[in-house]
C-alpha positions as a Python dict, from the first residue, in 0.01 Angstrom:
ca = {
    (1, 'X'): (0, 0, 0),
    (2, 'X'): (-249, 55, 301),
    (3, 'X'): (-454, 370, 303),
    (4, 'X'): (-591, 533, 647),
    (5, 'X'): (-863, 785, 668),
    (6, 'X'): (-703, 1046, 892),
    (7, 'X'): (-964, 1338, 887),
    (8, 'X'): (-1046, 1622, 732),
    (9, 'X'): (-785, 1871, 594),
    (10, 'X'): (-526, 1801, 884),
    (11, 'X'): (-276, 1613, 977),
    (12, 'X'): (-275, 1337, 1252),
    (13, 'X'): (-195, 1576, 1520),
    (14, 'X'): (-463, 1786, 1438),
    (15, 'X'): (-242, 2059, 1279),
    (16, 'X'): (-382, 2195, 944),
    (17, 'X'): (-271, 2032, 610),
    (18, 'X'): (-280, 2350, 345),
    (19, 'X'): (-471, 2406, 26),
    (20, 'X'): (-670, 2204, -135),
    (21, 'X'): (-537, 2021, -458),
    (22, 'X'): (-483, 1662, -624),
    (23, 'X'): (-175, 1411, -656),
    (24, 'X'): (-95, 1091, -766),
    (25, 'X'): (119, 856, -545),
    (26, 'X'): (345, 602, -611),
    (27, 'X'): (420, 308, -420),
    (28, 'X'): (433, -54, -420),
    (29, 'X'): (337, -49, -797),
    (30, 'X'): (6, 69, -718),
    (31, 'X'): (-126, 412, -811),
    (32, 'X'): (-373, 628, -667),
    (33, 'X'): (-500, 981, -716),
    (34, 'X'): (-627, 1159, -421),
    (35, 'X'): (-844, 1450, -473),
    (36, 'X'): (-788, 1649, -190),
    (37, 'X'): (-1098, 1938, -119),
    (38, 'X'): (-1156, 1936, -474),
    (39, 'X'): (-1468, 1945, -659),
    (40, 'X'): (-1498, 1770, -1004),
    (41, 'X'): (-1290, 1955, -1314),
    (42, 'X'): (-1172, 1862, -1656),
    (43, 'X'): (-869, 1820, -1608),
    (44, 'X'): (-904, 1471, -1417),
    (45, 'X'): (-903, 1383, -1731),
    (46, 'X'): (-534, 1430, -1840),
    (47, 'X'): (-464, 1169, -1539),
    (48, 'X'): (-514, 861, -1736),
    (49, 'X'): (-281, 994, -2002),
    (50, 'X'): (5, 945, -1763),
    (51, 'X'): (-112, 704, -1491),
    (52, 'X'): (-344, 410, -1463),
    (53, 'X'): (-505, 455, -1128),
    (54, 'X'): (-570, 161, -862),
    (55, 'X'): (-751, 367, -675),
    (56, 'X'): (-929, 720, -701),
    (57, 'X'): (-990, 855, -299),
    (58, 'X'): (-1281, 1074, -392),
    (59, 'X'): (-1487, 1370, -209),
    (60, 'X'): (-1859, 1217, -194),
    (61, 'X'): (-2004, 1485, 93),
    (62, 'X'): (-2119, 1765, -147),
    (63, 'X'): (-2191, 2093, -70),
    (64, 'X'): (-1815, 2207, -75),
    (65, 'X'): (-1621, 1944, -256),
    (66, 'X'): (-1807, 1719, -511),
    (67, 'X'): (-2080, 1491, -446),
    (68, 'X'): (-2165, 1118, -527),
    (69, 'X'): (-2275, 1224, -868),
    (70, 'X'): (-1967, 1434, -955),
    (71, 'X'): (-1734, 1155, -806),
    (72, 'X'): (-1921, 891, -984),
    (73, 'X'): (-1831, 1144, -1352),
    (74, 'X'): (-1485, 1193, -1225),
    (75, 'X'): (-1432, 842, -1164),
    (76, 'X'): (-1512, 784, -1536),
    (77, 'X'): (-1248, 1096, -1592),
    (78, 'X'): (-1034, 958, -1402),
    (79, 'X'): (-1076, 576, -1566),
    (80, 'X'): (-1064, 430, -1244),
    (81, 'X'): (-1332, 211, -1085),
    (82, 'X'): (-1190, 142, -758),
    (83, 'X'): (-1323, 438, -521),
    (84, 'X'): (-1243, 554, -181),
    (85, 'X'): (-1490, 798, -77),
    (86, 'X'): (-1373, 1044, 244),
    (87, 'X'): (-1484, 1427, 299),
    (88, 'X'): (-1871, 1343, 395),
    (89, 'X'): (-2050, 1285, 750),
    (90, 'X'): (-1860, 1508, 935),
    (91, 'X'): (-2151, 1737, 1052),
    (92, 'X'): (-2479, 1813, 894),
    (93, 'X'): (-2407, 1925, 572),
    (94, 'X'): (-2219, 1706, 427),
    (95, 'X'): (-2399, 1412, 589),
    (96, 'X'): (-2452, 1092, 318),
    (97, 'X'): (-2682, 739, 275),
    (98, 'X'): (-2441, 531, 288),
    (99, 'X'): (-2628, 255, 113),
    (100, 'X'): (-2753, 485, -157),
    (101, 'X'): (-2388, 618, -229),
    (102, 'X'): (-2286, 233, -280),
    (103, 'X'): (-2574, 178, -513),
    (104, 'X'): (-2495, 466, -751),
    (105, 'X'): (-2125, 397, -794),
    (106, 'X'): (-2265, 10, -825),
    (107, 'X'): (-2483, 60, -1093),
    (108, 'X'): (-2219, 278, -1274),
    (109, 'X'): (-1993, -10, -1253),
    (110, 'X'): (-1793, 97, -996),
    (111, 'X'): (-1724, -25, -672),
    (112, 'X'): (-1705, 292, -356),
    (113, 'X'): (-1517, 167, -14),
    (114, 'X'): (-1647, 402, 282),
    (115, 'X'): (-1433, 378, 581),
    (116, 'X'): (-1488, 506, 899),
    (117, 'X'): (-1196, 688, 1123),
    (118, 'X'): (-906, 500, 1195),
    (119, 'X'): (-987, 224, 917),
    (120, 'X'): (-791, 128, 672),
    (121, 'X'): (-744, -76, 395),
    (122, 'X'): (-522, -246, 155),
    (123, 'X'): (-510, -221, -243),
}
């Protein structure tokens, strides 16, 4: 399964992609959950009662989704320690450290992936 950052809330040509909300896909064998414009709730965890997660795409930016701290607790929701952080840097207020965001999700024991636009990876 390869993941690519696309942007926020749209599509890849630019048109906007709806509500905010969560899903799990399937492919590949792998599962991951992404969180969409969410911030951090309760019911993340209910996931790992029906799906054990590869990969958790996260909000990290703050301010209007959840922050580093939040995705760090709903990583532990979501029993998943494989995080791919997206909604942050996109102007001023939802601007991140990079290096401090990998240190916190380090010394919880996880490990964050921050890609920039157009990158992708492979889980």
């Amino acid at each position: 399964m390869q993941i690519t950052f696309l942007g926020h809330a749209s599509f890849p040509d630019g048109t906007y992609g709806g509500q905010p909300g969560g899903f799990i896909v399937s492919a590949g064998g792998k599962k991951v959950y992404i969180a969409g414009d969410t911030a951090l709730t309760m019911d993340m965890k209910l996931i790992p009662l029906s799906a054990r997660l590869d990969l958790a795409i996260l909000p990290i930016g703050d301010n209007f989704t959840m922050g580093v701290d939040d995705a760090i607790l709903a990583s532990g929701f979501l029993e998943c320690d494989t995080i791919l952080g997206y909604h942050y840097d996109t102007f001023g207020y939802i601007e991140i450290d990079h290096g401090e965001a990998r240190d916190k999700f380090k010394k919880a024991g996880k490990k964050l992936h921050l890609l920039g636009i157009g990158e992708s990876m492979t889980i």
